[in-house]
N, C-alpha and C positions, 0 to 999 in steps of 0.2 A: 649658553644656549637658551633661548628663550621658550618657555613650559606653555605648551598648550593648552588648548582647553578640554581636547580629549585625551587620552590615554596612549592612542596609538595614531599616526596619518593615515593615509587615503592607503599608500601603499603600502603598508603594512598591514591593514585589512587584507588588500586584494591577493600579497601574499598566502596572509593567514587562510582563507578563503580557498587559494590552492591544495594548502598543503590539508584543509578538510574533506578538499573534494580526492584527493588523493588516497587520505585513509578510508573515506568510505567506501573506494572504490576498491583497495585492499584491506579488510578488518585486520590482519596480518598485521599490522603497521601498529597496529593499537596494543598490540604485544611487549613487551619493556626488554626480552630480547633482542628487539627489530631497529632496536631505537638509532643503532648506530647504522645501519641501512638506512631506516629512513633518514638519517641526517646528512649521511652524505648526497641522496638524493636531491635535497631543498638546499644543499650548499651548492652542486652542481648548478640547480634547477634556476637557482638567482643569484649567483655569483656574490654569495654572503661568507661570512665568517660560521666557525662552527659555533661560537657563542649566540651569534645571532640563529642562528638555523637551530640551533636548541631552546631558545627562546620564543622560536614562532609558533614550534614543533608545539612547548607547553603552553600556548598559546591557542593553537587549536585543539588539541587533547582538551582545552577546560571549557573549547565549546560544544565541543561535540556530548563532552557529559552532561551540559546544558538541556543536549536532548532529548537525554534519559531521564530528567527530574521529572517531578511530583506536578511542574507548573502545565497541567493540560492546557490551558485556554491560550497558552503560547503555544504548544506543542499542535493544538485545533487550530488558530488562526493560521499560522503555516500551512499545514496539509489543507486546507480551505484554497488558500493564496496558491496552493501547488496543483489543486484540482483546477484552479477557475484558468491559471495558466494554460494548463492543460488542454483544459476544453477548448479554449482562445485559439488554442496551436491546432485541433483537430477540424476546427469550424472553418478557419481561413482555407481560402482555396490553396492548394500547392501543387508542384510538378510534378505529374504521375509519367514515366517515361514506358509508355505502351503504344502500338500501333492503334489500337481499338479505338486510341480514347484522341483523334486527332478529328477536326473538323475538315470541311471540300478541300478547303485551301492547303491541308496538311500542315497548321499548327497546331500543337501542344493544345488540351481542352486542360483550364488549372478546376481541381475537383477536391471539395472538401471529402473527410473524410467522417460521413455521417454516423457510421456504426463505430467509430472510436469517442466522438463528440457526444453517443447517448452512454456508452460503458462509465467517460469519467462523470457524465453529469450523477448516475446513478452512484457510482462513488461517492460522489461531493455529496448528493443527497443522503447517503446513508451515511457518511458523517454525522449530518445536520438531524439525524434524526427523523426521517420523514420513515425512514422504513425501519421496522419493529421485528425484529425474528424473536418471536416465542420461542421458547423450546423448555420443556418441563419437566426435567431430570427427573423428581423424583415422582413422577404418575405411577399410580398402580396398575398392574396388568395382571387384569383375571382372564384367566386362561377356562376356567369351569364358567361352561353358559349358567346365567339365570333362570332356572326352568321354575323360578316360583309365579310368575305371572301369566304360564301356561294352562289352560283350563283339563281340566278332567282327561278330556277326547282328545284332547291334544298331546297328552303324557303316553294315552293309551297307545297311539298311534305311534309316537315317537320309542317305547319301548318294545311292538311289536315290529317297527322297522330295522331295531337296534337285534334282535329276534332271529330276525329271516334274513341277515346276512346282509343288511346294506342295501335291498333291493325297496323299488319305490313302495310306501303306502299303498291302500287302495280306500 
């Protein structure tokens, strides 16, 4: 048989590809329990051998771990490519099957869907960095007011209001 120049064909990706979209869609799968469920699912599923259905099986298992490495700027590029997706899918007009939404003639009006189109932009964005959440674990919180900056009349007044029970100054 003559050796290729990649590793796997077309259809053995699109296999592979299946059986990732499978386990993600059950983490269960990714269990070494499950292993013989999932194999006879992907031997069903393509009419393979179980050597080869175990083969794809490890095959996907070593990409999906792919997902979980250290390599962010693939792991970014992706989720970038799945936001701008995204966004593509929310911005194009599509079939909303409503009475309301039909013109004189009673066809179909195709309506993007604007408030999902600005949620992934805002996603994508905050990928990219454009939005910064502060948050400052370790601030101190004084809970005792500063009364050193209070002048004289101002302590007096505050100590006799502290005095009379909570009632206004005068």
């Amino acid at each position: 048989m003559p050796k290729a120049d990649t590793e796997h064909t077309d259809i053995v990706w699109v296999r592979v590809d299946g059986i990732i979209k499978l386990i993600l869609e059950n983490d269960r799968y990714l269990q070494s329990k499950r292993n013989k469920e999932l194999c006879n699912i992907v031997m069903t599923q393509f009419s393979i051998s179980i050597r080869t259905a175990q083969r794809y099986i490890g095959e996907a298992k070593k990409e999906i771990r792919k997902l979980g490495q250290k390599d962010k700027n693939i792991a970014f590029t992706k989720a970038i490519r799945d936001r701008e997706f995204l966004y593509m899918k929310a911005i194009s007009p599509s079939f909303i099957f409503n009475k309301d939404l039909r013109d004189d003639k009673g066809n179909l009006i195709l309506v993007a869907d604007l408030k999902l189109a600005l949620e992934v932009a805002k996603d994508r964005d905050k990928l990219n960095g454009l939005y910064i959440d502060e948050l400052n674990i370790n601030a101190n919180v004084n809970t005792k007011p500063d009364l050193s900056k209070l002048t004289i009349e101002e302590l007096r007044a505050l100590a006799q209001f502290i005095r009379d029970g909570n009632k206004t100054p005068q």
